[in-house]
N, C-alpha and C positions, 0 to 999 in steps of 0.2 A: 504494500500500500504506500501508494507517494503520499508526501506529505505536503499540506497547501501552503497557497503567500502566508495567510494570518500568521500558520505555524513558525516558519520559518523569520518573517518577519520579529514576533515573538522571542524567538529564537535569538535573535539578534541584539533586540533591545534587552533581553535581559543581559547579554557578554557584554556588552557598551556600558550599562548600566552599573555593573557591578565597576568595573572602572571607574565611570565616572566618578560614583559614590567615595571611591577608595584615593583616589586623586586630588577631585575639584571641590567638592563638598563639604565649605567650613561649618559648617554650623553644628554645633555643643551640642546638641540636640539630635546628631544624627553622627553614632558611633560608629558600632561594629555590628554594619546590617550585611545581614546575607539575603538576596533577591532568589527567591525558591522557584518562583514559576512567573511568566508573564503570559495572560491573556488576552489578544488582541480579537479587536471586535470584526465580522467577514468584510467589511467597508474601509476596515483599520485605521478608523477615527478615533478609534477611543481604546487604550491598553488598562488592564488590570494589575498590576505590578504586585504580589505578594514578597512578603520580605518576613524575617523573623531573625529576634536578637537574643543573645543570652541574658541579658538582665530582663526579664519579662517584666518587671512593672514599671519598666521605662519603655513601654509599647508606645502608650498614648503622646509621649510628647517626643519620640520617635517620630511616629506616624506624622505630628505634626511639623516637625520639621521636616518631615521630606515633601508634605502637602507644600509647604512653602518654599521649595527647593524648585519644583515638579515643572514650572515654565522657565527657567534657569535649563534645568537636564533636558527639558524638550527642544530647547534650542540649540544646547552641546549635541544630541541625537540628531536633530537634524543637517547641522553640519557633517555629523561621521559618518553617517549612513546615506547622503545623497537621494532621498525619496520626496518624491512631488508633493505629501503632507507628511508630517508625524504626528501619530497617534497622539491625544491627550491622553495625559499618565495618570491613575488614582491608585494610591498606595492605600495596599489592607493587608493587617497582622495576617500573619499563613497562620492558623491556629492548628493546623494537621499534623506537625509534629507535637503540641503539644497535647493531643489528642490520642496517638498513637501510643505516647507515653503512659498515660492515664490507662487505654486499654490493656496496655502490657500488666501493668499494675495489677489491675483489677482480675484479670486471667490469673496472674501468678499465686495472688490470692486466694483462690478457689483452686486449682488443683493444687494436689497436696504431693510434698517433694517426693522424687524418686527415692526407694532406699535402695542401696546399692549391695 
């Protein structure tokens, strides 16, 4: 199965992304995020940028500083990647890994150890 523009496009901005952020992006407010998955919409107006950090209750003013970062990066994006628009970027907690976590948890809790 080939894989379409949105994908690939997605694709893109998230590797651009993750630079950018690691580079250009002063703001105290936006540490040590890792961009998990990017969403682009089939029109590719509009991207979904997931990202997740280790200090979880510095989510929200994460979040906010990259919402204030987002036409700043959409114009470094549009310069590196040469396309006729760039998506608008909205940054949301990835909470699946913290989800994942909880379910491992919660599993390991109910069955009960091997004895060897």
């Amino acid at each position: 199965m080939t894989r379409g523009r949105p994908q690939k496009v997605a694709d893109l901005i998230q590797r651009e992304l993750s630079d950018l952020l690691r580079r250009e992006v002063r703001d105290p407010r936006v540490g040590m995020v890792t961009i998990t998955s990017v969403d682009v919409s089939p029109d590719l107006s509009h991207a979904k940028v997931f990202f997740t950090i280790l200090e979880k209750e510095k989510k929200d003013k994460t979040a906010q500083g990259l919402q204030r970062a987002a036409s700043f990066l959409r114009a470094q994006l549009s310069r590196r990647m040469s396309m006729y628009t760039t998506p608008e970027l909205r940054f949301v907690y990835d909470e699946s890994v913290e989800r994942g976590d909880r379910l491992s948890q919660l599993i390991d809790s109910v069955i009960p150890p091997k004895s060897g």
